[in-house]
C-alpha positions, -999 to +999 in steps of 0.1 A: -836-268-820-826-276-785-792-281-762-787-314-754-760-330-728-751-367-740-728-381-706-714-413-723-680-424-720-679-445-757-666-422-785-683-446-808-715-440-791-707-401-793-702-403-824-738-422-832-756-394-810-738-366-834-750-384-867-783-392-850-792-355-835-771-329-851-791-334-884-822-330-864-809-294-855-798-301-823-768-287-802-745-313-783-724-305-752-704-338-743-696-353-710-678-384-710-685-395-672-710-390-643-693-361-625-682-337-654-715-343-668-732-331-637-709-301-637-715-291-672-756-295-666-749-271-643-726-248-659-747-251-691-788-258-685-790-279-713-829-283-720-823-329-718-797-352-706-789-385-726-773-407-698-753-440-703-754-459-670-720-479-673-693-455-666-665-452-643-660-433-613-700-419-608-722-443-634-753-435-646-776-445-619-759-420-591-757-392-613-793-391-629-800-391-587-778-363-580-791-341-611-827-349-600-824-342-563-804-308-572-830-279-574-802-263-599-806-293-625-842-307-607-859-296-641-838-310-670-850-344-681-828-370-684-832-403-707-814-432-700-799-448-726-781-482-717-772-517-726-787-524-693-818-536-702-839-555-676-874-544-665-856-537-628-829-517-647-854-492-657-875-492-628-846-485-609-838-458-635-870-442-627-864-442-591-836-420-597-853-397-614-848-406-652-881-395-672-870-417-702-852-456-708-842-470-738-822-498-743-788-497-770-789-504-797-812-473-799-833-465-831-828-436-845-868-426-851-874-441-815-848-416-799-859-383-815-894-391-810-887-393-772-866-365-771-889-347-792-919-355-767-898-343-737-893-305-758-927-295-764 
């Protein structure tokens, strides 16, 4: 179905995404941190982003602002999807350009259905 670039830097929540999506038909490219995964959304065009916001180095928050300010990567939407789960956690999430936020534990049905709205 679609190419989809999951930046998270837990395996176990990799691994979740794969058994989650894959099944659904989907294609995963893998970043494991902020600044690879802004290098492979450019080196790949991936048609979503799934973004974690904890990570070292570049976390979430910058990097969903540097795709979104990029006219290269300006077009691919990116859901958040974070233990961070305060109302000002997502508004700030939005700021930065995320089009999505959804708090872990994330539902399977609740994550395609977003994902699915966002591929139309």
């Amino acid at each position: 179905m679609a190419k989809l670039l999951v930046i998270d830097d837990s395996p176990s929540q990799i691994t979740l995404y794969k058994q989650m999506l894959e099944k659904h038909g989907h294609e995963l490219l893998i970043a494991e941190d902020g600044a690879s995964g802004i290098a492979k959304a450019k080196e790949h065009n991936p048609e979503l982003i799934l973004m974690d916001v904890v990570m070292p180095e570049l976390n979430g928050f910058q990097a969903t602002r540097k795709l979104s300010n990029d006219p290269e990567t300006a077009h691919i939407p990116i859901i958040m999807v974070t233990t961070k789960d305060q109302p000002t956690d997502k508004v700030w999430g939005e700021r930065q350009g995320a089009k999505g936020y959804l708090a872990k534990p994330v539902k399977e049905a609740e994550l395609v259905q977003l994902i699915d709205s966002f591929l139309v």
